[in-house]
Structures are given as C-alpha cells and as structure tokens.
C-alpha positions as CSV (number, residue, x, y, z in Angstrom):
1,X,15.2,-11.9,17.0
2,X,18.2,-14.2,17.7
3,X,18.6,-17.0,15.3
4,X,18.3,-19.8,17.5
5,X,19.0,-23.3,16.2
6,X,15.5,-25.6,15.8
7,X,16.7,-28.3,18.1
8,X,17.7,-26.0,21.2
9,X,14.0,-25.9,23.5
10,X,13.3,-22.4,23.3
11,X,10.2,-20.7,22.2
12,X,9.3,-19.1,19.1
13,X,7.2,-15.5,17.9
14,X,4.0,-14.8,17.0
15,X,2.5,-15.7,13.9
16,X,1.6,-13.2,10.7
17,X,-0.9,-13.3,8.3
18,X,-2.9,-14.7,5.8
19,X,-1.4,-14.5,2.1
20,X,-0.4,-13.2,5.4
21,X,1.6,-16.0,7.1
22,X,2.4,-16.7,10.4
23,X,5.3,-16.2,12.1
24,X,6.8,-18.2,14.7
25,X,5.8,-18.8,18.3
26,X,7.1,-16.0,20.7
27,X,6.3,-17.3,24.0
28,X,5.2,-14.8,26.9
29,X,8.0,-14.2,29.8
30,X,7.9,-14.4,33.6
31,X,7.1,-10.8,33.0
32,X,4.3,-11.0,30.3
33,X,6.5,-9.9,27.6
34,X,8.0,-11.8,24.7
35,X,11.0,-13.7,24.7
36,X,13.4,-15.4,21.8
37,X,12.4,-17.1,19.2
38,X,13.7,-20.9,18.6
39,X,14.7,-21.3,15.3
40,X,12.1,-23.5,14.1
41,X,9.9,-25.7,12.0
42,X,8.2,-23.8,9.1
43,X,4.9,-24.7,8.2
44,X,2.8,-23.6,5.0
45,X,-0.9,-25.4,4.0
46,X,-1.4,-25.1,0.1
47,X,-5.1,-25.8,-1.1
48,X,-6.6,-28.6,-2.4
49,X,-9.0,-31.3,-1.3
50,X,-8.5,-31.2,1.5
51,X,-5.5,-29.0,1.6
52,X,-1.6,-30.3,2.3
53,X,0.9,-28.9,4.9
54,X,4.3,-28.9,4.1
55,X,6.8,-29.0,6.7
56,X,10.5,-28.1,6.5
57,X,13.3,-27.1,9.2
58,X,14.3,-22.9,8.5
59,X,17.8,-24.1,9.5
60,X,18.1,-25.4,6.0
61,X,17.4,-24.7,2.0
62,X,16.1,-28.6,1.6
63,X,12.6,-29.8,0.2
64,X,9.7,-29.4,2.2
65,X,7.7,-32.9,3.8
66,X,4.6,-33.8,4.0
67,X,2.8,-32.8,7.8
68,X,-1.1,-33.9,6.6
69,X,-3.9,-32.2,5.8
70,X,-6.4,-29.2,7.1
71,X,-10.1,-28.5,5.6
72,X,-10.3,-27.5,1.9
73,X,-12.0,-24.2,2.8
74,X,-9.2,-23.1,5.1
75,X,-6.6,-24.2,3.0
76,X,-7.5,-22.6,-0.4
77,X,-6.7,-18.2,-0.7
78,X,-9.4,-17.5,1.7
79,X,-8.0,-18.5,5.2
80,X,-5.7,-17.8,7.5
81,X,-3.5,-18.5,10.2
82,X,-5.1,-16.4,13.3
83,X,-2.1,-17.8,16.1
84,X,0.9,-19.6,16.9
85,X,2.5,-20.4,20.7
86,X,5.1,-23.0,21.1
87,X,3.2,-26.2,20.1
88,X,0.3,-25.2,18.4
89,X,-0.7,-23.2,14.7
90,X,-4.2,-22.2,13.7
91,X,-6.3,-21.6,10.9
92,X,-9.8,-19.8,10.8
93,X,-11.8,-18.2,7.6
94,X,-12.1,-19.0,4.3
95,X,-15.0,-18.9,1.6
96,X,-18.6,-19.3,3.9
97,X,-16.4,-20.2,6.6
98,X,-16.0,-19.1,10.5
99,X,-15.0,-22.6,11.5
100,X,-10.7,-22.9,13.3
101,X,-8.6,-25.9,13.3
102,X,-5.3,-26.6,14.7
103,X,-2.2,-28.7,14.2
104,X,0.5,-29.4,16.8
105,X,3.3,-28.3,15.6
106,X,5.8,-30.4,17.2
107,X,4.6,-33.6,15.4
108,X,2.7,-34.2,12.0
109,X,-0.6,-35.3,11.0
110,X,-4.3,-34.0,10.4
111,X,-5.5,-30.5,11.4
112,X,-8.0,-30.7,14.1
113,X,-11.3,-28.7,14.9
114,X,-10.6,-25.8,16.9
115,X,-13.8,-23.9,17.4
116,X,-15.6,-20.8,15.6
117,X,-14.8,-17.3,14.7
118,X,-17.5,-14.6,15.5
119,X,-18.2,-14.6,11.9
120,X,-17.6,-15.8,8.3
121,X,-14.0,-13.9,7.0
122,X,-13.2,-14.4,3.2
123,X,-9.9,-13.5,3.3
124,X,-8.8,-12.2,6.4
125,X,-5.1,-12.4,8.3
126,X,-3.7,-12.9,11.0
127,X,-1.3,-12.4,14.0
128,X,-0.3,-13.5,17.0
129,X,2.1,-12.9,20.2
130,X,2.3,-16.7,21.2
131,X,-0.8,-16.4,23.6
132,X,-2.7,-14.5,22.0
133,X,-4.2,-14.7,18.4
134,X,-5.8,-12.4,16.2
135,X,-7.7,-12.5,12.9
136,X,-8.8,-9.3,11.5
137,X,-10.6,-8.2,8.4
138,X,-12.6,-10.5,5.8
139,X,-15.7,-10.7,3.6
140,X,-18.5,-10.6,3.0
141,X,-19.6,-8.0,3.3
142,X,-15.4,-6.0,4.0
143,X,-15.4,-5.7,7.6
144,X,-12.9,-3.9,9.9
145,X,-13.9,-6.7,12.8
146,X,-10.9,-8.4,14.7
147,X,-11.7,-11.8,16.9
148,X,-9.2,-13.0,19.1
149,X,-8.6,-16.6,20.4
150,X,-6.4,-18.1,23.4
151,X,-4.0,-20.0,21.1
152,X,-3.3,-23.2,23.8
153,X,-7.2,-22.9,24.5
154,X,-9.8,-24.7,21.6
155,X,-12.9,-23.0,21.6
156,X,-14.8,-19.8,20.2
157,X,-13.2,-16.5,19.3
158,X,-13.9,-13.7,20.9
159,X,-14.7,-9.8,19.5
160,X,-11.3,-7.8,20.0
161,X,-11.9,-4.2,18.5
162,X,-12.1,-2.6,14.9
163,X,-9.7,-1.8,12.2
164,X,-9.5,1.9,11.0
165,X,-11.0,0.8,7.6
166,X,-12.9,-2.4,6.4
167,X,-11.0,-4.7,4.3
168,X,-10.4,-8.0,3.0
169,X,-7.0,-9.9,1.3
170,X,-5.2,-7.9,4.0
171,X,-1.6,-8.7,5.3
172,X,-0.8,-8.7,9.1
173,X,2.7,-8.8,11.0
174,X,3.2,-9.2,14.6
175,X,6.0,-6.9,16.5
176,X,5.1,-9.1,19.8
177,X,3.7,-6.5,21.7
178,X,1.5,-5.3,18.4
179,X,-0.3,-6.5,15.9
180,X,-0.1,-5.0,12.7
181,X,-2.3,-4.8,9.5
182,X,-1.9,-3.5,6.0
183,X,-3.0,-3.2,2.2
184,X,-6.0,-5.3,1.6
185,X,-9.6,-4.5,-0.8
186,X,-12.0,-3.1,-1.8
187,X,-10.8,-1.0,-2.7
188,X,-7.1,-1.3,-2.9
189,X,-5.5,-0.3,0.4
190,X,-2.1,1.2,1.5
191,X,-3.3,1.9,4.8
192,X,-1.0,0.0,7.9
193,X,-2.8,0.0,11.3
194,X,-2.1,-1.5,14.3
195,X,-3.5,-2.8,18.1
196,X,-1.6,-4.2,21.4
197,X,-2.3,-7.8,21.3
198,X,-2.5,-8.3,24.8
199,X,-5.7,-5.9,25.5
200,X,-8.9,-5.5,23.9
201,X,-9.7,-2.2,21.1
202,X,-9.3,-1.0,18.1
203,X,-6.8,0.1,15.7
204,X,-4.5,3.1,15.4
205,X,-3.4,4.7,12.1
206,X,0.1,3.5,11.3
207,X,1.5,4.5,8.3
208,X,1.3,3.5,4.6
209,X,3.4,1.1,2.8
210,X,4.9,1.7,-0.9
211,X,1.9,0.6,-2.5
212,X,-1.6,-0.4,-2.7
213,X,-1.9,-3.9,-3.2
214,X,-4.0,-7.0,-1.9
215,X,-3.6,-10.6,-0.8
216,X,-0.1,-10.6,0.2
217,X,1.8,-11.7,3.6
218,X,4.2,-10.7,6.1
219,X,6.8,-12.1,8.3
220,X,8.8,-10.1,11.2
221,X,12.2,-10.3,13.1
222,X,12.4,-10.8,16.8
223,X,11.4,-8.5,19.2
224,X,13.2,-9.9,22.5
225,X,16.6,-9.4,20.8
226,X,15.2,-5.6,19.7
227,X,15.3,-6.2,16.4
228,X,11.6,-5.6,15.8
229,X,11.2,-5.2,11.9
230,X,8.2,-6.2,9.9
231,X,8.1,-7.1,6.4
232,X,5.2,-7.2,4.0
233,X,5.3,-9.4,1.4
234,X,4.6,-9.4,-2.1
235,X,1.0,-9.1,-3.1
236,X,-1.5,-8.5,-6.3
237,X,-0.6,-5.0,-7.8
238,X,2.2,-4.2,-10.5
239,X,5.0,-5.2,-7.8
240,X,3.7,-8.1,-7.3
241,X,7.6,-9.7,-5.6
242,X,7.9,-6.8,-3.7
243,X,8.9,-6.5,-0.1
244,X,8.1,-2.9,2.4
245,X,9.6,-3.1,6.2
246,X,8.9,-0.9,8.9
247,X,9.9,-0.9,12.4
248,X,7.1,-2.3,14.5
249,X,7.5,-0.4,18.1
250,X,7.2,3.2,15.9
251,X,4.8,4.1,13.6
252,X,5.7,5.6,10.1
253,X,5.0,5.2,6.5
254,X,6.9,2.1,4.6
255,X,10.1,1.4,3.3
256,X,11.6,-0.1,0.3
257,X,13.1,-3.8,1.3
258,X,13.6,-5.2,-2.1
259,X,12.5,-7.7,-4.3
260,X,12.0,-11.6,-4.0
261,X,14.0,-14.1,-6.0
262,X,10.9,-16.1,-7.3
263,X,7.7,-15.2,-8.6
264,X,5.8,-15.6,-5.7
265,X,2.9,-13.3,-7.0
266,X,0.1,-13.6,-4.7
267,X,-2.0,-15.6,-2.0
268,X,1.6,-16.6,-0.4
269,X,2.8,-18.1,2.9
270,X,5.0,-16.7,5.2
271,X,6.6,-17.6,8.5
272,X,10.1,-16.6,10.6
273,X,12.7,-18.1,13.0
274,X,13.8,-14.5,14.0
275,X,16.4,-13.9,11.7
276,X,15.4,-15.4,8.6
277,X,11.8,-15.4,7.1
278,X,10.4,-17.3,3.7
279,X,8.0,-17.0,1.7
280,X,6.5,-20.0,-0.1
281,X,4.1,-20.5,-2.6
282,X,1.7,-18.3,-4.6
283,X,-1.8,-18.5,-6.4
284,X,-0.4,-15.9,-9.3
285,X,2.9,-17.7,-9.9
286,X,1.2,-21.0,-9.2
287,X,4.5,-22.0,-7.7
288,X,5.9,-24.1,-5.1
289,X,9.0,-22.5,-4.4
290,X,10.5,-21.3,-1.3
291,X,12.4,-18.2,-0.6
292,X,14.2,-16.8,2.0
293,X,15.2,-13.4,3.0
294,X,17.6,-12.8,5.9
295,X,14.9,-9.8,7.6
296,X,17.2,-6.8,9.1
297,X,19.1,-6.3,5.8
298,X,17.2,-5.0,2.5
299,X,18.2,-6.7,-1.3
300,X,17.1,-9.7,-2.4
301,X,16.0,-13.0,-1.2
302,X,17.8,-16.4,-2.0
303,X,15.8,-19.5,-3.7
304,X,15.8,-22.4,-1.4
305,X,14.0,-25.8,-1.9
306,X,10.1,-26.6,-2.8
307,X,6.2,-27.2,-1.2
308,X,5.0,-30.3,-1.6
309,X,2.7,-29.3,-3.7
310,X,1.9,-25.4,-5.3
311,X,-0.7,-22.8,-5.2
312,X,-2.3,-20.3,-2.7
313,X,-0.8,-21.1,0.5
314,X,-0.9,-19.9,4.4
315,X,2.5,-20.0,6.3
316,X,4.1,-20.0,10.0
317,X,7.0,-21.6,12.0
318,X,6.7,-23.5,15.7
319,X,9.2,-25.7,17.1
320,X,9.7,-29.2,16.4
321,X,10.3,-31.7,18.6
C-alpha cells in the first residue's frame, strides 16, 4: 500500500484481527476491487469497565488520546474487530457474547450497538475489505464458523462458510481480496487458511506459519499499490514478540519477519496505514506501548509512544476527519 498522509481524503484497507487487529479501511473501486489506503487514524480499545479507545494519528510516534469507550465484554481478550470501511470500526464477541458495536471513526466518542453475530465467539478475529467484514472462529465450544456483516449497514451477521479447522484465539489478516486466518487453540495451531471476502464459503488450506501459537494479531500492507504482505503478530508460545509474513495473493508456508521492540506478549492490537503497521498493547506484557514496524522490510520494529491505558487490546486504523 502507498503511504498516504492522514489528512489527504482517501480511503483506507480492510481491517485484521482480534489479538488480531484491524487494519485500515480499503475502500471498494468503480470496479469492485480495492483501492489505496489513506494514511490514517489508528484505533485500539484496551479492557476495562467499560473498556477505553485510544486514538492516535500513524503519521506520528506521539501518545495516544482518549476516543471513549465500548462494552466491557468486547473490550477485554475475547473480542474483536470483525470490519472497517472508511468511517466506521466494529467490534463483535467476547466472553457469552454475540452482541457488535461500532464507532465512527472520523470523530470520538462512545461505541454504539451494532447488531448480533450468529453466535456467541470467545475469542475469535477478524477481517475486512472495507465492505465487507468478517469474524471467524471462537468458543465455546472451538468452532470453524465465519459470520459476515455489511460494515456501513448495522444489523445482524450473516453465516459466511467454515474454516478448515475449529479454533479460538486465532489471528486474521486481510490481503483485500482475501481473508486470512492463522494459529489459534485448542489445541495450538499453525495452520493459515483463507476465503475471498467478497463471496460466500469456506476456507482453503494456506500454509503454516513458523510456529504454533494463540491469541496474537496481524496487520497487512496495501494491496492496490501490489504490495500485498501480511504479517502475524506476536502471540502466546515461546516467541511470544515474534513476527511471520507471507504474501497474501499466493499461498505458502510462513516466513521469518523478525522480532518486535517491546514486549508485547499477547492479546495485542494491531492496525495499518499501508506502509506502516503497529502493534499496541498486550495482556502478557501488561503494557501500553506502541510499536511500529515499516511492513515490506523484515528486522525489527521501533518503539513509538503509549495507550491510554494497558492490557489486552483490539486494534485498526480509519481516516480522520
């Protein structure tokens, strides 16, 4: 993706996952396919009672502000963002939960009710190609389910197709055509799957990444400038601050990115304006940290500014006004 500064109108990718985070809006074309990102307002909830969303511009390495608040249950390690578009994030899942909400992201305040998810997901993730979102996976009982909502449209999810395996704690990327899921328990998982957003049925085998692991994220590069990477994100397993990428239009086992410059552990938030990505936060690390990694090299990432507050926390990027 071109790295497109936040003020310029132009719209942004498709969100990630839970522990997966979102990434940005990609907004559909004349044509039905994706276009650029805009660079872009990043967004991660962090639990609590009710739960906070930070706000911060990806342009920059400064502290995060405050947006408001969404539900404690989809704030805390068990939710999920399930879509971006241009305007507007959403959250679904969490413990006993199949209730959505929403935020407009080119404001702040309160997360509003969205509608309902087809069925209570502990721990699912999510992806989106800025019509279209999708939430796949969860508990209990694991489930290889995936809903899918109109992102711009409140109201109740609809059943999309199946996973290849039933999961929960999962990680999820979008490649704006696909969407793409990985790792996950019980038990641990290095299995990467994937569907085309913009039709209806399930998954096809991927790959593998490095390693097993669970509850980590993702965040992706842009596909209308054909740079099309995906990056999963740390996770719970012995390497915990580790990063895989794989190309998102092929299929193929994982590679090696590197590792993170923070201790972001687990239960993380994630988002993208194209050429940069972050992750933020972490229930293992209990930190509030942000970290950035620019996504089409490989090495390290570079510590940038805080959350307003710490813990498990759910990221993605929209533009701002």
């Amino acid at each position: 993706m071109d790295y497109i500064n936040y003020v310029k109108q132009s719209p942004v990718q498709g969100l990630t996952g839970l522990w997966g985070g979102t990434q940005g809006a990609l907004q559909a074309g004349a044509g039905g396919g994706p276009i650029l990102y805009a660079g872009g307002r990043a967004l991660c909830s962090t639990y609590g009672s009710p739960g906070t969303i930070s706000y911060w511009s990806l342009d920059t390495t400064s502290n995060a502000g405050n947006f408001g608040t969404i539900p404690n249950n989809m704030s805390n390690n068990n939710g999920a963002f399930c879509g971006s578009d241009a305007s507007r994030a959403v959250w679904g899942g969490g413990p006993s939960e199949n209730a959505m909400a929403y935020v407009t992201t080119t404001s702040t305040g309160n997360a509003a009710t969205f509608g309902s998810l087809t069925r209570v997901r502990y721990a699912p993730a999510g992806c989106s190609n800025g019509t279209r979102g999708l939430l796949g996976g969860g508990y209990p009982p694991d489930t290889n389910t995936i809903d899918y909502v109109t992102v711009a449209t409140a109201g109740a999810a609809s059943h999309f197709g199946n996973r290849t395996e039933a999961r929960h704690g999962i990680d999820a990327i979008s490649g704006g055509v696909r969407g793409i899921f990985a790792n996950g328990q019980d038990p641990h998982s290095d299995t990467i799957d994937y569907v085309t957003i913009d039709t209806t049925g399930d998954a096809s085998n991927f790959g593998d990444t490095t390693a097993a692991r669970t509850h980590g994220t993702g965040t992706n590069s842009d596909p209308g400038a054909g740079q099309n990477r995906g990056v999963f994100v740390a996770g719970y397993s012995g390497v915990d601050n580790h990063c895989d990428y794989i190309t998102c239009s092929t299929t193929g086992n994982a590679t090696d990115w590197g590792e993170l410059a923070n201790s972001h552990s687990y239960r993380c938030g994630a988002g993208t304006n194209g050429l940069r990505g972050y992750c933020a936060g972490g229930e293992g690390a209990g930190t509030n940290a942000i970290s950035y990694m620019t996504i089409d090299t490989t090495g390290s990432s570079t510590d940038a500014g805080n959350l307003v507050s710490s813990g498990a926390s759910q990221g993605t990027s929209g533009i701002p006004a």
